[in-house]
VEXGU-543794 format. One record per residue (C-alpha): x, y, z. Coordinates in steps of 0.5 Angstrom, whole numbers, plus 500, padded with zeros to 3 digits. Example, Ala and Ser with C-alpha at 12.3 -4.5 7.8 and 13.67 -1.06 7.14 Angstrom:
! VEXGU-543794
xx->525, yy->491, zz->516;
xx->527, yy->498, zz->514;
! end
This chain:
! VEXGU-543794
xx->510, yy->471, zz->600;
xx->504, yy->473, zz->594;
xx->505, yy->481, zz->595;
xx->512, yy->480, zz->595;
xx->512, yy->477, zz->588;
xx->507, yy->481, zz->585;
xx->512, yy->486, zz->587;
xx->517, yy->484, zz->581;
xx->512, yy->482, zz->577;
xx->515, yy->485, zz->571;
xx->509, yy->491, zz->568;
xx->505, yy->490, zz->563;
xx->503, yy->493, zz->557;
xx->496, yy->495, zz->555;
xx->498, yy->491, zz->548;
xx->498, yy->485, zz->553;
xx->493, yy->486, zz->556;
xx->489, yy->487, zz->551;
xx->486, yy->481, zz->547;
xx->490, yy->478, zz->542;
xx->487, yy->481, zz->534;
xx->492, yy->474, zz->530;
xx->492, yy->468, zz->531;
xx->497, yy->463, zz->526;
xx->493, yy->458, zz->521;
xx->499, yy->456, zz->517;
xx->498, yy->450, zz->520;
xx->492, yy->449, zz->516;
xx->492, yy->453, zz->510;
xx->499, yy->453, zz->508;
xx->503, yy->448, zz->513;
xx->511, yy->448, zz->510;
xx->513, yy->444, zz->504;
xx->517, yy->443, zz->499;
xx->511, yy->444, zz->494;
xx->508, yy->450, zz->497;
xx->511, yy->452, zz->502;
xx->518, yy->451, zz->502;
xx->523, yy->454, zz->507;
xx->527, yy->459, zz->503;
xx->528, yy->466, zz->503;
xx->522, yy->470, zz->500;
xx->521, yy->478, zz->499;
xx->515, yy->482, zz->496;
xx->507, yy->480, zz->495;
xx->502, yy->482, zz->491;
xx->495, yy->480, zz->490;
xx->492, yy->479, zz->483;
xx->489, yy->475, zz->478;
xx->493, yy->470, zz->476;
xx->489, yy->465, zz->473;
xx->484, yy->469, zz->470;
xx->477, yy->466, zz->474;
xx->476, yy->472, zz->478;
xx->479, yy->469, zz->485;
xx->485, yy->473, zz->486;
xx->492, yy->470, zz->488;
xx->498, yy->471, zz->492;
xx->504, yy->473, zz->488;
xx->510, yy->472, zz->492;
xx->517, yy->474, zz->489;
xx->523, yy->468, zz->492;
xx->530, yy->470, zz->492;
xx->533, yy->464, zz->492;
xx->528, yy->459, zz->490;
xx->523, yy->460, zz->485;
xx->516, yy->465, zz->485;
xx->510, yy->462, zz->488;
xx->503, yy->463, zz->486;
xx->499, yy->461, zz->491;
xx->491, yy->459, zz->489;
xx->486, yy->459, zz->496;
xx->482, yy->452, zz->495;
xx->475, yy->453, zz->498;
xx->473, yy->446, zz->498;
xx->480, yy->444, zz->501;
xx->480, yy->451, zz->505;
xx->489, yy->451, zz->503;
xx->493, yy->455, zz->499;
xx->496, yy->452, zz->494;
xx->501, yy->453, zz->489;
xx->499, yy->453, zz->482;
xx->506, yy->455, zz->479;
xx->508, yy->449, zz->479;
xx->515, yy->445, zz->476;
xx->512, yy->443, zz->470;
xx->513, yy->446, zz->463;
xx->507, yy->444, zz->461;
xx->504, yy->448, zz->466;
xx->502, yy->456, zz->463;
xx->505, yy->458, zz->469;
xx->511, yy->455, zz->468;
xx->514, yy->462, zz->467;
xx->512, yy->466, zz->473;
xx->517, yy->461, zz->478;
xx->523, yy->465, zz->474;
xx->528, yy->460, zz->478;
xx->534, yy->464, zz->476;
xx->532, yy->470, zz->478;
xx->533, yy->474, zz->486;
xx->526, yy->477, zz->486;
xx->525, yy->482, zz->492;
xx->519, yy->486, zz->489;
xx->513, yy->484, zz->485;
xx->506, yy->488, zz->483;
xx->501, yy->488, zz->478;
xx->497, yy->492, zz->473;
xx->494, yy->492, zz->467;
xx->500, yy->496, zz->461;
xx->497, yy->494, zz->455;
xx->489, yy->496, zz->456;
xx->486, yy->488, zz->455;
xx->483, yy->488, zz->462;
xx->487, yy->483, zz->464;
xx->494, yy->485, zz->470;
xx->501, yy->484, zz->468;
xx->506, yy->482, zz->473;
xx->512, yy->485, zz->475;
xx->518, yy->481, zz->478;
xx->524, yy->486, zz->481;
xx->530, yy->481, zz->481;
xx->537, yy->483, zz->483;
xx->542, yy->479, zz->481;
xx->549, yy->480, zz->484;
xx->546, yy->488, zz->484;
xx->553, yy->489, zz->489;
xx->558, yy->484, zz->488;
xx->563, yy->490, zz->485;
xx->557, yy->491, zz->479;
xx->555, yy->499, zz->481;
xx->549, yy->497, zz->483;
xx->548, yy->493, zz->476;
xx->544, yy->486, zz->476;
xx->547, yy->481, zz->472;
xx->540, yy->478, zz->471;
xx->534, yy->483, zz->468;
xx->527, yy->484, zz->471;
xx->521, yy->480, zz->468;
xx->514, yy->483, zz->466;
xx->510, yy->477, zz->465;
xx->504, yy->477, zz->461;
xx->498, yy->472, zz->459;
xx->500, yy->470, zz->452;
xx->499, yy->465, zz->446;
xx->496, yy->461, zz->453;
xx->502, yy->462, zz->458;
xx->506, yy->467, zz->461;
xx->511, yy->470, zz->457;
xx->517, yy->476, zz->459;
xx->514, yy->481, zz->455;
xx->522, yy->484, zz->457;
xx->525, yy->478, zz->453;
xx->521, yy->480, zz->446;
xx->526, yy->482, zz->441;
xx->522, yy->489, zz->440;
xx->524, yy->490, zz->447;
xx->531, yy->487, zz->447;
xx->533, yy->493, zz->442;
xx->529, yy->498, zz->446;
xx->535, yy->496, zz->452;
xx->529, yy->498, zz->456;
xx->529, yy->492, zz->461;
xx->532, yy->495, zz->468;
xx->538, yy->492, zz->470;
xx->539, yy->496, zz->477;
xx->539, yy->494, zz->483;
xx->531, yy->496, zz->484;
xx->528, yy->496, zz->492;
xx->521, yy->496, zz->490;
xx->516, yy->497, zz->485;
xx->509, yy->500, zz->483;
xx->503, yy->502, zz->477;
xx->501, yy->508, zz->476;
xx->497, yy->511, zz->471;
xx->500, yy->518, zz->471;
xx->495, yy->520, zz->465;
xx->488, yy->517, zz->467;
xx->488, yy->513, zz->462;
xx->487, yy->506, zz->465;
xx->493, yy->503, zz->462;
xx->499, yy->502, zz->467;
xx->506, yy->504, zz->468;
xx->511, yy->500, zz->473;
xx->514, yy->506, zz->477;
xx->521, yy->503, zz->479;
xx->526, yy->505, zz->486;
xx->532, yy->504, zz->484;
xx->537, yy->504, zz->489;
xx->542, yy->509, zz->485;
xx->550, yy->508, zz->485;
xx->553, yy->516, zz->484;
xx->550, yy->518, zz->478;
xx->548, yy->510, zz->476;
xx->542, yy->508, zz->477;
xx->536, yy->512, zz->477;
xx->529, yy->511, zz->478;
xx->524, yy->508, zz->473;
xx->518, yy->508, zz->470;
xx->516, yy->503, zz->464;
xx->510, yy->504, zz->460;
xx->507, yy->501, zz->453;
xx->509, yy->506, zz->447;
xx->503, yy->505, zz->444;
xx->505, yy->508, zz->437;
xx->511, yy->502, zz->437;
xx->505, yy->497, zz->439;
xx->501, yy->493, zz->435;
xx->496, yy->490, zz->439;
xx->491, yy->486, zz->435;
xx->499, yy->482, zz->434;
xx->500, yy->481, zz->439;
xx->506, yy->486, zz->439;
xx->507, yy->491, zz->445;
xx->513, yy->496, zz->444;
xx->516, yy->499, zz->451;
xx->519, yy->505, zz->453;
xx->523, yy->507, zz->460;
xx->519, yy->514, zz->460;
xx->522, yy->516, zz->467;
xx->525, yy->523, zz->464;
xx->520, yy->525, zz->461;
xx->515, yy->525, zz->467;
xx->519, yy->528, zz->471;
xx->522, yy->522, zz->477;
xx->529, yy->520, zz->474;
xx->532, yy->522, zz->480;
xx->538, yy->519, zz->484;
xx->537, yy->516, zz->490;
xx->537, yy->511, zz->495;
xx->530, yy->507, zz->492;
xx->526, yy->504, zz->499;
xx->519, yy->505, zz->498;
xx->514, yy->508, zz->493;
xx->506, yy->508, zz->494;
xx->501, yy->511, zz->489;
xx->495, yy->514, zz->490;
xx->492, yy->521, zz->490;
xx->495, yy->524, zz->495;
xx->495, yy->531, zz->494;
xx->490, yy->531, zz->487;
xx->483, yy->529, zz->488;
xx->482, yy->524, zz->483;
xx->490, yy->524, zz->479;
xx->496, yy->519, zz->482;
xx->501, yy->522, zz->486;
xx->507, yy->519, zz->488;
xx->510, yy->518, zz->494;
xx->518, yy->515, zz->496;
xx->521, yy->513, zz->503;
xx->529, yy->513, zz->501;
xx->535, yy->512, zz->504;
xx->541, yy->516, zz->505;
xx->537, yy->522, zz->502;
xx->530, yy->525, zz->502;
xx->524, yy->523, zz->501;
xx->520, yy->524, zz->494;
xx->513, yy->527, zz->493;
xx->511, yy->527, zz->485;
xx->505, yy->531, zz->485;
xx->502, yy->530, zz->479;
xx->501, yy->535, zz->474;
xx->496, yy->533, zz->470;
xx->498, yy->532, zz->463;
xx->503, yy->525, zz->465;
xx->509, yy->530, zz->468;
xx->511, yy->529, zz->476;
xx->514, yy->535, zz->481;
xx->517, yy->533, zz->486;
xx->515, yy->537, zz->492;
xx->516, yy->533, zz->499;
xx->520, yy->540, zz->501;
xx->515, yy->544, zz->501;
xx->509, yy->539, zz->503;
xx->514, yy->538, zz->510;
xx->514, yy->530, zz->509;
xx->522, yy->530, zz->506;
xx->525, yy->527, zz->512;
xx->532, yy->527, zz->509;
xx->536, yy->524, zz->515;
xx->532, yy->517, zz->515;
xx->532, yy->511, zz->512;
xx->525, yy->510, zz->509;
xx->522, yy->502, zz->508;
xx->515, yy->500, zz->508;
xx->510, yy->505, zz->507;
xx->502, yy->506, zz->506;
xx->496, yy->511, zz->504;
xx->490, yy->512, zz->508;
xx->485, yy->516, zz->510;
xx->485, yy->515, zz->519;
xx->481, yy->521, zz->521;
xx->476, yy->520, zz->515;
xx->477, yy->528, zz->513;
xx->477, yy->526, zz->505;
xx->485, yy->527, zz->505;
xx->490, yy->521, zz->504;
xx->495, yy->521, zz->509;
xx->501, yy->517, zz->509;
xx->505, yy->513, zz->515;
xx->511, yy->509, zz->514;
xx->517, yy->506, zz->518;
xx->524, yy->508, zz->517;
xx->530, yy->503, zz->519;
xx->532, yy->503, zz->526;
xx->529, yy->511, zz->526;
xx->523, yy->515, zz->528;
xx->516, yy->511, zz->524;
xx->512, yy->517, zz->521;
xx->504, yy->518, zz->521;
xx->503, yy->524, zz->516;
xx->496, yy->527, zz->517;
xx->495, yy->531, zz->511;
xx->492, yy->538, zz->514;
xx->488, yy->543, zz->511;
xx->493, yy->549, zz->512;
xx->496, yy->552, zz->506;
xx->503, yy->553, zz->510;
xx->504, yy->547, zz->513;
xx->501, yy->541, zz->508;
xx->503, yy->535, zz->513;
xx->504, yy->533, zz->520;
xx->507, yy->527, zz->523;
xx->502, yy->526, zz->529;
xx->505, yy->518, zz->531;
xx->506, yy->518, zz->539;
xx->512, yy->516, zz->543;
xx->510, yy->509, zz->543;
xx->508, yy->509, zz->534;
xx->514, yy->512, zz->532;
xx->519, yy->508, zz->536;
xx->525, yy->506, zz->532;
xx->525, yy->498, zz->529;
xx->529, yy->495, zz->524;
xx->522, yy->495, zz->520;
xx->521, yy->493, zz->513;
xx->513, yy->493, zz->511;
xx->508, yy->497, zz->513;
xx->501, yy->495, zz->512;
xx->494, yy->500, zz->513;
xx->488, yy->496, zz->513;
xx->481, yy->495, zz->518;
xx->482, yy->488, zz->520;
xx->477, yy->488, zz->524;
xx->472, yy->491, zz->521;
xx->471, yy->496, zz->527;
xx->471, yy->502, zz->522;
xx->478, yy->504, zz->524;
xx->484, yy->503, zz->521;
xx->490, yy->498, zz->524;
xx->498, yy->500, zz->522;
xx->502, yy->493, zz->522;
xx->510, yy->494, zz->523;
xx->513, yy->488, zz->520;
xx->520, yy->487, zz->523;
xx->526, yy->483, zz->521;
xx->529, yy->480, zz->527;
xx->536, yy->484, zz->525;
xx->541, yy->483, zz->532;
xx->537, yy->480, zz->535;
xx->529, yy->478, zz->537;
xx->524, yy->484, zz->534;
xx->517, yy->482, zz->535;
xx->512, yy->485, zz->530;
xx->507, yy->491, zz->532;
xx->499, yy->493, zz->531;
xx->497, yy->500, zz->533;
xx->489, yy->503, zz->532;
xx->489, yy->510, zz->528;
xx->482, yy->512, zz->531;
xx->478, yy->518, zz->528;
xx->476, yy->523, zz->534;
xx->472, yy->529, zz->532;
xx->475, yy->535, zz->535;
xx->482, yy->533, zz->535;
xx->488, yy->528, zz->532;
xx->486, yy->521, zz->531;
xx->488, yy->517, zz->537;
xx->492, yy->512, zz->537;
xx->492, yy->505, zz->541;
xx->497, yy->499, zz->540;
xx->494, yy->493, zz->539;
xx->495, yy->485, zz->542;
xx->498, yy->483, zz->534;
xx->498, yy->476, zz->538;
xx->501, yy->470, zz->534;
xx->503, yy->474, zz->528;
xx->509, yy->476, zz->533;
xx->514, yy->473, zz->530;
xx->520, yy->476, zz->535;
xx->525, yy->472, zz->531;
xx->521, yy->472, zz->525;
xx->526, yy->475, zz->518;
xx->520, yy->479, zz->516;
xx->521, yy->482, zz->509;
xx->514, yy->482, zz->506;
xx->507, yy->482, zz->508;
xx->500, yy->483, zz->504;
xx->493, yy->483, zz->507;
xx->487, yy->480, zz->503;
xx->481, yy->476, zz->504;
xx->482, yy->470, zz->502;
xx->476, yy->465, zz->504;
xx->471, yy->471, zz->503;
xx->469, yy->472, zz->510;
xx->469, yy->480, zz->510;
xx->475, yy->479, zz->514;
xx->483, yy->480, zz->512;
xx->488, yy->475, zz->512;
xx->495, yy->475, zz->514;
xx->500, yy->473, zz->510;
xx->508, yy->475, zz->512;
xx->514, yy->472, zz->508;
xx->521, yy->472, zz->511;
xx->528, yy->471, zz->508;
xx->534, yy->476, zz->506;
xx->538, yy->473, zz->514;
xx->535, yy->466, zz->514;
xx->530, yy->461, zz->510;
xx->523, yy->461, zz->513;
xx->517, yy->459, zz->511;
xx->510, yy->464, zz->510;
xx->506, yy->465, zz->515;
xx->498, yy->466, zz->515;
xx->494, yy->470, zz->520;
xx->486, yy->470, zz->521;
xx->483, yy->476, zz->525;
xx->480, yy->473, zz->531;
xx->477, yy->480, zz->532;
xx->470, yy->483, zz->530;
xx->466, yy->477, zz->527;
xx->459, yy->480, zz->528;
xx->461, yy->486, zz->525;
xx->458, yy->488, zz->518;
xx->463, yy->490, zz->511;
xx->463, yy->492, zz->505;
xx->469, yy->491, zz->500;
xx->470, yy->494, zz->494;
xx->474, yy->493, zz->488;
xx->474, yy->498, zz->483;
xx->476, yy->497, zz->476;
xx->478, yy->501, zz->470;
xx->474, yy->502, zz->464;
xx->478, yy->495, zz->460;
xx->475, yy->491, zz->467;
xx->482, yy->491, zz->470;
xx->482, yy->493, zz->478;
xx->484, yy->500, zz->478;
xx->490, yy->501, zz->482;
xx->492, yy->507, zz->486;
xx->483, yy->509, zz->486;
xx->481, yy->513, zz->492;
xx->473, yy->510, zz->493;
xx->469, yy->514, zz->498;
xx->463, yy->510, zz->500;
xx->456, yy->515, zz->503;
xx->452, yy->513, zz->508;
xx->448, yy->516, zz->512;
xx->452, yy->517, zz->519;
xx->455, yy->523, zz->519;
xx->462, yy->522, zz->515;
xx->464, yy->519, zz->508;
xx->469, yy->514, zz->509;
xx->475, yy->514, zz->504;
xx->479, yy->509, zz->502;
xx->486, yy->509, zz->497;
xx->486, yy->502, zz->492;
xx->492, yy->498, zz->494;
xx->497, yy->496, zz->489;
xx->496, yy->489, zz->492;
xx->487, yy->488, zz->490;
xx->484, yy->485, zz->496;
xx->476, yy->482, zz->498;
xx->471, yy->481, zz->494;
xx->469, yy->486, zz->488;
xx->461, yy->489, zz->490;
xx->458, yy->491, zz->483;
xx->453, yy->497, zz->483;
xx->446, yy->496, zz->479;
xx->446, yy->501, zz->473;
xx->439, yy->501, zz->475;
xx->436, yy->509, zz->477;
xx->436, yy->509, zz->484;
xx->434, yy->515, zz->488;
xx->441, yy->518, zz->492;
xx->441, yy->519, zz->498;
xx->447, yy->523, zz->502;
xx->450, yy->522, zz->509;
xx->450, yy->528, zz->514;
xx->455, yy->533, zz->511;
xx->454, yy->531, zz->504;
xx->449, yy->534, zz->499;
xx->447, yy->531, zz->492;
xx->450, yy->536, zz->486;
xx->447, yy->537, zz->478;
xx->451, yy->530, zz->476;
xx->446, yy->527, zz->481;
xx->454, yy->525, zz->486;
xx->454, yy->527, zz->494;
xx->459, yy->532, zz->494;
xx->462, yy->536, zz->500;
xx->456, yy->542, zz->504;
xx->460, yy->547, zz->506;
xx->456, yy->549, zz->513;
xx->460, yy->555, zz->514;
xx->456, yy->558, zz->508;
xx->449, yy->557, zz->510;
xx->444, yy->561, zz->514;
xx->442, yy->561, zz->519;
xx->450, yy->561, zz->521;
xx->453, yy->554, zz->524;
xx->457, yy->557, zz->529;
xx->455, yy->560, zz->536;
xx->458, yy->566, zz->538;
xx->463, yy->563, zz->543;
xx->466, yy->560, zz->537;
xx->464, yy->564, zz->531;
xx->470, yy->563, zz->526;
xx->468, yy->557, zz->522;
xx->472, yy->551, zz->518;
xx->469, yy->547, zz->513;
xx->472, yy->541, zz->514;
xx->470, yy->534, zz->508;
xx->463, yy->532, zz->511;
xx->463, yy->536, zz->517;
xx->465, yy->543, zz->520;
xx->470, yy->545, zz->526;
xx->468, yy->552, zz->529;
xx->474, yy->556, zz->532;
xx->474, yy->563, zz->538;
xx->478, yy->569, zz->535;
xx->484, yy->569, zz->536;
xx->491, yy->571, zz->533;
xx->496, yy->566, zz->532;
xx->503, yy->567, zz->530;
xx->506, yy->565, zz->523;
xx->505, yy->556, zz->522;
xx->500, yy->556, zz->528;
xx->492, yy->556, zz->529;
xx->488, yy->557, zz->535;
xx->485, yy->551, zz->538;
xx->478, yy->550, zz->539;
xx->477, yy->553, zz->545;
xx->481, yy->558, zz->543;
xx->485, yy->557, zz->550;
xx->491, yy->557, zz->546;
xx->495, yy->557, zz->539;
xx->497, yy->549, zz->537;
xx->501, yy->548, zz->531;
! end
């Protein structure tokens, strides 16, 4: 009777037989109430001062209830929303009660080191407006002892500048270097009506020391007032080393890829980089480095399609390649895409959060492990109780808030039905060590969409793109003279900074003669048989074959 009920034992993966990574605290953190944690329908997250302590805050963009601003309490060890309904309050402002928020993100416009927020609302955007919200966003900002819509200001009111589209999503970028910040908006376009849009500070029109900032929508003179399905925007540098690019999934239309031009213009070059996709429907997405070769790759999910994991490659023909597995790639209604070290096992997780669209469908976690010779490998993972199979996912942010070293959780729901929040803990990797870094701008604000390379001395540097969403704890280095020491790979350069050493370039010659063609890689180098290859395609390392 045993051997005939193991028999239909249904199969189990490997995701399940593995040890669960999440386990729920919201109970305990963040236990649903009216105050805090109120059962309604909420979108977007972001990360960031709120209150000016140097802690950061959880922003969450409520639809059809107000925003919340939720404040981690060490000595409680709760969150606790500091937006409260008082008018007294200096947060009064952010709760934006009449507003249909969906997406939020914070930067520093004006150069006083202090972030900004950004709230997309759409208002009615399609009950017959053409893609027209009858309420407009709200860029708040710490003013004469409270938060104030910088939007509303009369300056601003006459510059029409305020997006009334129906905006997907939102994010900074500071496309001249300079430290101050513009807010890239995806609008979802309606024929010719509605374009995306980036808002900046006209520095020439303010006057700061009054306390007047100026707006200007400068999305034609950068290059990006294009037409679309607006769904996702990521920034970092993607195909400059140091410049913010740009990147938008769409819906309904290919993708974007801005590459900065260096002087505050964009080129869209997502065609020729091979990452246009144009017959998907884009949603969250991320940018890290997975296989740690100092090249920012981008992954993303697309509704009900194929999910993307776009190695950048160091081919002149062909710029990206999408390497997700069978099972990385398979279609869900996904709506947020997060790219972090959870664990701190020195290689990066992708989080699918899903939206139960017709039925369950459960969250995923997958590794992205670096292997030497060779596309990084990639394993699913036990997301454990951040399952939510019947979960309305519609946003998630992953940040340290109690300052273990370890990354929370935190999932909102909404758009088909009023759920709470969520918070997870990491039960993996407890004995691991860590490092996180907030790096800043020269005003002290955290410098948004910066790459951060950390040297050690085994063997790769590891890379990591600034969220738009701050996380951790912020490491300062001394200023003190220090003697610099280079990992393997890496050699000190005149300016005293670890730079790439280009092995192939040395005597005696790194390669055997078996394999003599070398290929200077970030940190490493690969060596290759001699082998002609047809047009897109190179020998692989054995040089048994052509791979493209």
């Amino acid at each position: 009777m045993l051997a005939w009920v193991l028999l239909f034992l249904p199969p189990v993966s490997s995701a399940q037989r593995s040890e669960p990574v999440f386990s729920s605290i919201t109970k305990s953190i963040l236990p649903p109430n009216y105050e805090n944690n109120p059962t309604q329908l909420n979108y977007g997250v972001a990360v960031t001062d709120v209150d000016g302590d140097g802690d950061l805050e959880v922003f969450v963009a409520g639809y059809n209830g107000p925003n919340l601003v939720l404040k981690y309490i060490q000595d409680q060890k709760r969150l606790v929303n500091i937006a409260v309904d008082n008018r007294s309050s200096p947060f009064y402002a952010l709760r934006d009660r009449q507003g249909n928020a969906i997406g939020v993100t914070a930067c520093d416009i004006d150069g006083d080191g202090r972030e900004e927020i950004y709230v997309l609302n759409t208002n009615n955007a399609f009950s017959g407006t053409a893609g027209r919200a009858t309420y407009s966003d709200k860029l708040f900002k710490f003013r004469n002892g409270r938060f104030e819509d910088l939007l509303n200001d009369d300056i601003n009111e006459h510059r029409d500048v305020a997006n009334r589209m129906a905006g997907r999503s939102v994010a900074c970028v500071d496309r001249k270097g300079t430290g101050r910040y513009a807010i890239y908006i995806a609008n979802y376009a309606s024929g010719n009506v509605g374009p995306h849009a980036l808002i900046e500070m006209d520095e020439l029109a303010s006057d700061l020391s009054q306390g007047v900032i100026a707006l200007s929508n400068v999305a034609e003179e950068a290059g990006v007032n294009k037409f679309t399905g607006g769904r996702g925007v990521v920034v970092g540098p993607i195909l400059n080393q140091i410049l913010p690019d740009v990147f938008c999934d769409n819906e309904y239309g290919p993708n974007f890829l801005f590459r900065n031009n260096g002087d505050g213009t964009f080129t869209d070059v997502a065609q020729q980089a091979g990452v246009e996709d144009p017959m998907q429907h884009g949603r969250g997405v991320a940018l890290a480095d997975f296989n740690r070769d100092g090249r920012t790759d981008i992954v993303y999910g697309n509704w009900n399609g194929p999910h993307r994991l776009f190695m950048q490659l160091n081919n002149r023909r062909q710029k990206f390649k999408d390497i997700a597995s069978q099972k990385f790639s398979m279609p869900s209604p996904v709506r947020t895409v997060i790219a972090a070290d959870f664990d701190n096992d020195n290689e990066l997780e992708v989080f699918f959060n899903n939206i139960a669209y017709r039925g369950p469908s459960a969250n995923r976690l997958f590794r992205v492990s670096r292997r030497e010779h060779g596309d990084p490998q990639i394993e699913e993972l036990n997301v454990g109780e951040a399952s939510e199979p019947e979960g309305r996912g519609t946003g998630a942010v992953a940040t340290d808030f109690d300052g273990d070293g370890r990354l929370e959780l935190l999932v909102s729901h909404g758009e088909s039905a009023a759920q709470p929040l969520s918070v997870y803990k990491v039960l993996q990797g407890t004995s691991n060590s860590w490092l996180r870094v907030i790096p800043r701008t020269k005003f002290g604000a955290f410098a948004r969409g910066a790459k951060v390379v950390v040297y050690t001395p085994r063997r790769v540097a590891r890379t990591r793109a600034s969220s738009t969403a701050a996380q951790g704890t912020c490491v300062r280095w001394s200023l003190l003279p220090t003697l610099a020491s280079c990992g393997h790979g890496f050699a000190l350069n005149e300016k005293g900074r670890c730079t790439d050493e280009d092995e192939c370039t040395r005597y005696p010659f790194a390669c055997p003669l078996d394999r003599p063609v070398c290929v200077n890689t970030y940190g490493s180098y690969r060596c290759r048989a001699k082998r002609r290859c047809n047009q897109g395609f190179e020998p692989s390392d054995d040089g048994s074959a052509c791979v493209g």
